[in-house]
C-alpha positions as CSV (number, residue, x, y, z in Angstrom):
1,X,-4.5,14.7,0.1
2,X,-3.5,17.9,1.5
3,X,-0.6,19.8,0.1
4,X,-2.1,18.7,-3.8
5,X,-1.7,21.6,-5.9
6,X,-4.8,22.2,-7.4
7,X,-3.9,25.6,-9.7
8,X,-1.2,23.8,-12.0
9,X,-0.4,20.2,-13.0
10,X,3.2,19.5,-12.1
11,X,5.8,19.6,-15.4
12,X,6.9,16.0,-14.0
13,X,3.4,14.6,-14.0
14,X,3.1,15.1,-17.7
15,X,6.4,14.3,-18.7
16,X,7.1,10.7,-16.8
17,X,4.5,9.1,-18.0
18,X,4.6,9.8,-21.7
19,X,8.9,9.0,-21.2
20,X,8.0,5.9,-19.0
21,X,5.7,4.6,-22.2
22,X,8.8,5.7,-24.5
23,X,11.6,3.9,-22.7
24,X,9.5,0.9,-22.9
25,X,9.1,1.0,-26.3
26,X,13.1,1.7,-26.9
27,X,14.1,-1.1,-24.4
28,X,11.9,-3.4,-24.1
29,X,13.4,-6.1,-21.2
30,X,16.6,-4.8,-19.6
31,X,19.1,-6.7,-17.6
32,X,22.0,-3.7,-17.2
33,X,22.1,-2.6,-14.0
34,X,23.3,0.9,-15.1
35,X,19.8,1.2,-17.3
36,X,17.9,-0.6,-14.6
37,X,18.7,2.1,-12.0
38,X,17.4,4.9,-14.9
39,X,14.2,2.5,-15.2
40,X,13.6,2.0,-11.4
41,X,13.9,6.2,-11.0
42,X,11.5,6.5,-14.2
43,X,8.8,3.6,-12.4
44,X,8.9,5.8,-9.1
45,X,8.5,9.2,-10.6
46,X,5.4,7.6,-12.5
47,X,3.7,6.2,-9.2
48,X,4.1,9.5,-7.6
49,X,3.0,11.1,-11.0
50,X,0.2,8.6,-10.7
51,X,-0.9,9.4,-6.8
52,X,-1.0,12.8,-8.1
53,X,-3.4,13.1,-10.9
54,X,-6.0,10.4,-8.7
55,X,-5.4,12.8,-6.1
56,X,-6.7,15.5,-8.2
57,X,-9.6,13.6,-9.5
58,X,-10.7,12.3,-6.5
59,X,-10.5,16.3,-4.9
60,X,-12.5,17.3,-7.5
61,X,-15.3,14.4,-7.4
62,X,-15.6,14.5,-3.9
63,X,-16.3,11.8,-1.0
64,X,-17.3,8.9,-0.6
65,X,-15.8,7.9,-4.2
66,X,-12.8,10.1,-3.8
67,X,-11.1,8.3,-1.7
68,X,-12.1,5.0,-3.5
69,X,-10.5,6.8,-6.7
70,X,-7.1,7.5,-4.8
71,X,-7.1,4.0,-3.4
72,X,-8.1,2.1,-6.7
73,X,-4.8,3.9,-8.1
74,X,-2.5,2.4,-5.5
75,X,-4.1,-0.9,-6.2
76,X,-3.6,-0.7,-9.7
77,X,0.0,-0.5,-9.3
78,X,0.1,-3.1,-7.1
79,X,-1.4,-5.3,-8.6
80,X,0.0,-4.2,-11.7
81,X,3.2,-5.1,-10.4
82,X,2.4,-8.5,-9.3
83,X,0.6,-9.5,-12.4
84,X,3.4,-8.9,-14.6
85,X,6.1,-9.9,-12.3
86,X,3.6,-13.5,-11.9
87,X,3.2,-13.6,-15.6
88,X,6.6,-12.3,-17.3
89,X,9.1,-14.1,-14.5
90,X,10.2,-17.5,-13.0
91,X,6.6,-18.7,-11.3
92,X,6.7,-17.2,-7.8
93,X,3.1,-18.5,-6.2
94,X,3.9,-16.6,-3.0
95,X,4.3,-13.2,-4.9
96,X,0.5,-11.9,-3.4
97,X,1.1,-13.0,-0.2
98,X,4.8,-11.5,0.2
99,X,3.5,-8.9,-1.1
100,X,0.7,-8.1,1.1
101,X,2.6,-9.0,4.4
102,X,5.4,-6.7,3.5
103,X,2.5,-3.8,3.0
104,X,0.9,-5.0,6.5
105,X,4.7,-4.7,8.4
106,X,5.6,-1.6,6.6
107,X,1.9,0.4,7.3
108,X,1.4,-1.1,10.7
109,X,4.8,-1.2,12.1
110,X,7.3,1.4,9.9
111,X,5.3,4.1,8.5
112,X,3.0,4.6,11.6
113,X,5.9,4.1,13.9
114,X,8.0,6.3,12.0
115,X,4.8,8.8,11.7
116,X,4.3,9.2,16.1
117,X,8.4,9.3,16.6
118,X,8.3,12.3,14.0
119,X,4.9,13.7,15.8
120,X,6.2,12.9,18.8
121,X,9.5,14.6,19.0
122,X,7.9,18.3,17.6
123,X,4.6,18.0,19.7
124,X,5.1,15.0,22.8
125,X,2.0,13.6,23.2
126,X,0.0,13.7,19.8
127,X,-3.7,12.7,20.3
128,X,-5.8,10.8,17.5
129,X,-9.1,9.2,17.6
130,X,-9.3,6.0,19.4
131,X,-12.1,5.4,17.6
132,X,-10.7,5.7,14.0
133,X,-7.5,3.9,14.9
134,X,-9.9,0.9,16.3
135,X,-11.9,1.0,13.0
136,X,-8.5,0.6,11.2
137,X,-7.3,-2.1,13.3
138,X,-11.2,-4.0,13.4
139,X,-10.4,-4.5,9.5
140,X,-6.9,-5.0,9.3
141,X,-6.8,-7.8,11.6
142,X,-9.1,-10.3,10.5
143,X,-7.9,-9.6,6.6
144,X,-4.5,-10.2,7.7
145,X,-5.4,-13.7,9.5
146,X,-7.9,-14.7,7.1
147,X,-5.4,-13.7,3.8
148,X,-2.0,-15.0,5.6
149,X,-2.7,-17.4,8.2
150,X,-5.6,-19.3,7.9
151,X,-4.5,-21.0,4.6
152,X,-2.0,-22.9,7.1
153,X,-5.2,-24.3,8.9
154,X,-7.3,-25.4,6.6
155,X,-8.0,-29.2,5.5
156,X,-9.2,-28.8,2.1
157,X,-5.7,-28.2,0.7
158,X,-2.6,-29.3,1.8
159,X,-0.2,-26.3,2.7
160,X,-0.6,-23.2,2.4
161,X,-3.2,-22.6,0.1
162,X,-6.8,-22.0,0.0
163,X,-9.3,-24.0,-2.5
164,X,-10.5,-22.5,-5.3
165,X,-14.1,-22.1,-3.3
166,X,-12.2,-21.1,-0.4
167,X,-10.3,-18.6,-2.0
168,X,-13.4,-17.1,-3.5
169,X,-15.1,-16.5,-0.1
170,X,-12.0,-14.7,1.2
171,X,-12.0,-12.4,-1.8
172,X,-16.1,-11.4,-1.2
173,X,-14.9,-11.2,2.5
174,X,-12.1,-8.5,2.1
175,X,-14.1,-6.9,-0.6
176,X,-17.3,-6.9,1.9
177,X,-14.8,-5.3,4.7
178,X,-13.5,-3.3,2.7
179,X,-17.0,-1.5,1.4
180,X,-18.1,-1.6,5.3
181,X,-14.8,0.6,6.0
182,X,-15.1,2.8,3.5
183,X,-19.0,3.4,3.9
184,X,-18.1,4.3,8.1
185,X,-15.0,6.2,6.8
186,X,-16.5,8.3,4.4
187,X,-20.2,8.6,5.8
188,X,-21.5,7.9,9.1
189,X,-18.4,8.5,11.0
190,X,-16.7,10.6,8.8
191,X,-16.0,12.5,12.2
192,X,-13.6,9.3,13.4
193,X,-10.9,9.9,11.3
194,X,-10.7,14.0,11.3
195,X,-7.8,15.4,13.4
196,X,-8.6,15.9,16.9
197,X,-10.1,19.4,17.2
198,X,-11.5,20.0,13.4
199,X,-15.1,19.7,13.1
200,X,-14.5,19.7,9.5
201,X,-11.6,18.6,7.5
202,X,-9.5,21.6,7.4
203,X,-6.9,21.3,5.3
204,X,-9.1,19.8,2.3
205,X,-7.5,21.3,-0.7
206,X,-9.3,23.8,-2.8
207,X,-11.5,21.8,-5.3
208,X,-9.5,21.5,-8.7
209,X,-10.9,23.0,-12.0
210,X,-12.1,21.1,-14.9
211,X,-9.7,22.2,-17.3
212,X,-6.2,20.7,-14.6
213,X,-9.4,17.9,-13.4
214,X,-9.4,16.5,-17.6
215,X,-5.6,16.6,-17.3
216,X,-5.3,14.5,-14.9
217,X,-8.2,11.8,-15.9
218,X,-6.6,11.8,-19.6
219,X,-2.8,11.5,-17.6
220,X,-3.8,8.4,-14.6
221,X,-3.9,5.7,-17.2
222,X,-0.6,6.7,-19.2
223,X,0.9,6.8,-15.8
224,X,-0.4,3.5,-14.4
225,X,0.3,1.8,-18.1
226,X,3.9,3.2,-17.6
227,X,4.2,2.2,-13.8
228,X,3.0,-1.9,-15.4
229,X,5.5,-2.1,-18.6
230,X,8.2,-0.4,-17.0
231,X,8.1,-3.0,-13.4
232,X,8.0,-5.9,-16.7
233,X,10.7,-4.4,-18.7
234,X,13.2,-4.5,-15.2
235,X,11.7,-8.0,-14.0
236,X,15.0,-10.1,-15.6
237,X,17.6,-7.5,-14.0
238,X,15.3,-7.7,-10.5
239,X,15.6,-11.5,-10.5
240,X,19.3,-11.5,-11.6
241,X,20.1,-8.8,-8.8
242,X,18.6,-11.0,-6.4
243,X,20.2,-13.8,-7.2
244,X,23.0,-12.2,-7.4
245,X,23.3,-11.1,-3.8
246,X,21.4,-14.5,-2.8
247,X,18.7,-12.5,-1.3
248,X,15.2,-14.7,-0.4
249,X,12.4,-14.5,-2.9
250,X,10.0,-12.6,-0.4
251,X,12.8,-9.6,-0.6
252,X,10.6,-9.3,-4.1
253,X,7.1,-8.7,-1.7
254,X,9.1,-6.0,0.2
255,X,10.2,-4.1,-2.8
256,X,6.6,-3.8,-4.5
257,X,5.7,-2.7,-0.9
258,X,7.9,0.0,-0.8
259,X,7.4,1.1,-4.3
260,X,3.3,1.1,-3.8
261,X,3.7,3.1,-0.3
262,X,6.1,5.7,-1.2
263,X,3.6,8.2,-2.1
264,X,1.7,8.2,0.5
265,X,4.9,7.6,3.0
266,X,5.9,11.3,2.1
267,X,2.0,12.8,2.5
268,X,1.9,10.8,6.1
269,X,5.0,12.4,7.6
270,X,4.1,15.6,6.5
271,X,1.3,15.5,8.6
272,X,2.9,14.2,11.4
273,X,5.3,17.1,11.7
274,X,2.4,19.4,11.3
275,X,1.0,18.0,14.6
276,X,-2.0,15.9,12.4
277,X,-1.3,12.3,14.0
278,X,-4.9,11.1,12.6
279,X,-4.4,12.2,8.9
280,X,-0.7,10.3,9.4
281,X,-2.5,7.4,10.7
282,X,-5.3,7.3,8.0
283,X,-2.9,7.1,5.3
284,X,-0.7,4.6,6.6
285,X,-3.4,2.3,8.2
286,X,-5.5,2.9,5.0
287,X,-3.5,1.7,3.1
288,X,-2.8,-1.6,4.5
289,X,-6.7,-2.0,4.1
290,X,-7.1,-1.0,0.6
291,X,-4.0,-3.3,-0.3
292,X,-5.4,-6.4,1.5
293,X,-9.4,-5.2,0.6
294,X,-8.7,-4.9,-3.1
295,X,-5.3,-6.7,-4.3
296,X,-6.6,-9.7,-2.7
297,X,-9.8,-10.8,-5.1
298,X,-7.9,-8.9,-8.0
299,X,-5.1,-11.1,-8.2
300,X,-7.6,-14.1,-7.3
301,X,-9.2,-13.4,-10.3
302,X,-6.0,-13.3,-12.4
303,X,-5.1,-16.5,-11.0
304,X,-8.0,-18.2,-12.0
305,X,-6.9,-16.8,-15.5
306,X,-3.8,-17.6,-15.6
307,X,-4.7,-21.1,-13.8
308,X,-1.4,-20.2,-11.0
309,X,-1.7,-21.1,-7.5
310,X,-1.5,-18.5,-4.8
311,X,0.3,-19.3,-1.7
312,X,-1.0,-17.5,1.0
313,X,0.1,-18.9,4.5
314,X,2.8,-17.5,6.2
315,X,5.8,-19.0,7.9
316,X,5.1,-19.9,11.6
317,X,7.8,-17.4,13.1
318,X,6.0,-14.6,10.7
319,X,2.8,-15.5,12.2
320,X,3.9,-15.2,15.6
321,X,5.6,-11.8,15.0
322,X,2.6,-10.7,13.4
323,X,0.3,-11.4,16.4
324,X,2.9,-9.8,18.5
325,X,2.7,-6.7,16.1
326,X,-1.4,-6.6,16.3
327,X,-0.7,-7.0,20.2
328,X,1.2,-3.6,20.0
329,X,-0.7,-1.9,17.9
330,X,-3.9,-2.5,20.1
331,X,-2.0,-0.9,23.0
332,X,-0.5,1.7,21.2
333,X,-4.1,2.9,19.8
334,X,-6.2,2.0,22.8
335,X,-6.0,5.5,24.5
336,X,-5.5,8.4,22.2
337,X,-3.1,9.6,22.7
338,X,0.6,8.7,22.5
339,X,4.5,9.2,22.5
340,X,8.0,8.6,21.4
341,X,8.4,4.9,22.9
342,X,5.6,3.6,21.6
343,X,7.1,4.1,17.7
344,X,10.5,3.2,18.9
345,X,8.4,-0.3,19.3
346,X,6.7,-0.1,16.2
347,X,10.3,0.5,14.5
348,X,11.5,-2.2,16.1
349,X,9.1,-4.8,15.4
350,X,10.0,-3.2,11.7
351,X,13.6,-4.3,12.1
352,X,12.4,-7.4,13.3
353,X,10.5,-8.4,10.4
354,X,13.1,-7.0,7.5
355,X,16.1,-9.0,9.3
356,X,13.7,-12.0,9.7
357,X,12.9,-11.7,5.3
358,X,17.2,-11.0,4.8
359,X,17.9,-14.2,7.9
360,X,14.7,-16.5,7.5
């Protein structure tokens, strides 16, 4: 959360979300592509709008619940996303899971690959905390398998899908890991996931006001209300572009991905060029656990609702590149230190995967 003004709120920040909310009203579905791209610009200025003001709120509130603010916001839009995309499109089952393997790929793989390459050309060698990266990775990993390849294994159901009691466990699971996480993050070993060489977190911003705070808690909802209509309003020119260019259905996962990670894809880098390797990892890694740790039992819920199946197992050559990618990333964060090859990997295995979704 560094680099978050805390004097002023941003012009944009008040203004997207209140013109989001408008454009919606005045447009309602849209399948131009000329008003689609002003829609898509409009969505991405309100998630970063969004990030922002839970950035402020969770500054001025203070840890643990802080961070649970700023994470809560990302999940919001993701599942915001999903929901309406679920509920306002042609039935996509596998929308969750696309979804949440394209967030896994891009955190574990792009962003962090992309994060030691730029940390690694200014400074060599940056150094991080084996033991935050391990804490990260202890999570990740069994969410990942029991959210995306377990349901391939299981008798109860043929297919890829979990039973309803199944699928219940696995949502108190991630939500269980997820608390855990958060309680070691936040509390006991805070010290895991500081920047090697602070005793304290250094570059926390200054705590906001109330005045810019009360802006921001009034502004969050507009801006996630405006992120949800406007990702409905451009569902029919999504599907048609797709289908247009004959592009698989899981490109859909990869977009929302994108979309949800953008904000903090920017905050990460940052602090990789500033020689801050751990902050770059705790974004990009803690993302990939609030995704799987919240999304998951959100959109179980809504499913339930909405009585729509989720399918959750991935394909066998996606498994296989996934274990592959945890098989990397166990190497790459087992010594604390590392270097430019080791994200070339990472960016590879990136590749990998996006030309595997395009090629299946």
């Amino acid at each position: 959360m560094a680099g978050t003004s805390t004097k002023r709120t941003p012009l944009y920040s008040i203004v997207l979300p209140a013109l989001g909310l408008l454009i919606w009203l005045l447009v309602g579905k849209t399948q131009s592509g000329l008003l689609a791209l002003v829609l898509v610009a409009v969505l991405l200025g309100n998630v970063i709008s969004a990030v922002h003001h839970a950035e402020i709120i969770a500054l001025r509130i203070g840890e643990p619940f802080g961070t649970l603010v700023l994470a809560l916001a990302v999940t919001i839009i993701e599942v915001g996303m999903i929901v309406v995309l679920m509920v306002g499109g042609e039935p996509n089952p596998a929308l969750m899971r696309d979804s949440i393997h394209a967030v896994v790929m891009l955190v574990l793989h792009g962003l962090a690959g992309l994060c030691i390459v730029v940390c690694a050309i200014y400074h060599r060698e940056p150094e991080f905390h084996v033991a935050g990266a391990n804490a990260f990775l202890s999570v990740l990993i069994p969410m990942a398998v029991l959210v995306l390849v377990m349901p391939n294994f299981v008798a109860s159901v043929p297919g890829p899908f979990y039973s309803s009691l199944q699928l219940v466990f696995v949502s108190v699971v991630c939500l269980v890991l997820y608390g855990a996480f958060l309680f070691i993050q936040t509390g006991w070993h805070r010290g895991y996931f500081l920047p090697v060489g602070d005793d304290d977190d250094a570059e926390s911003a200054e705590r906001p006001g109330k005045r810019i705070t009360l802006v921001s808690f009034g502004l969050l909802p507009v801006a996630l209300l405006s992120v949800v209509l406007l990702a409905k309003s451009l569902t029919p020119a999504l599907e048609n572009g797709l289908a247009a260019v004959h592009a698989p259905v899981a490109v859909v996962g990869v977009i929302i991905a994108a979309i949800v990670l953008l904000p903090e894809s920017v905050a990460a880098l940052r602090a990789a060029a500033r020689n801050r390797l751990q902050s770059s990892l705790n974004l990009a890694l803690g993302s990939g656990v609030a995704s799987i740790g919240l999304t998951v039992p959100t959109v179980a819920l809504v499913s339930y609702i909405i009585d729509q199946p989720l399918q959750l197992g991935i394909s066998p050559s996606n498994s296989v590149l996934m274990a592959l990618g945890v098989l990397i990333a166990v190497i790459t964060y087992g010594t604390g230190r590392t270097n430019v090859l080791a994200g070339i990997v990472h960016l590879v295995l990136l590749a990998a995967y996006l030309f595997l979704t395009f090629v299946p």
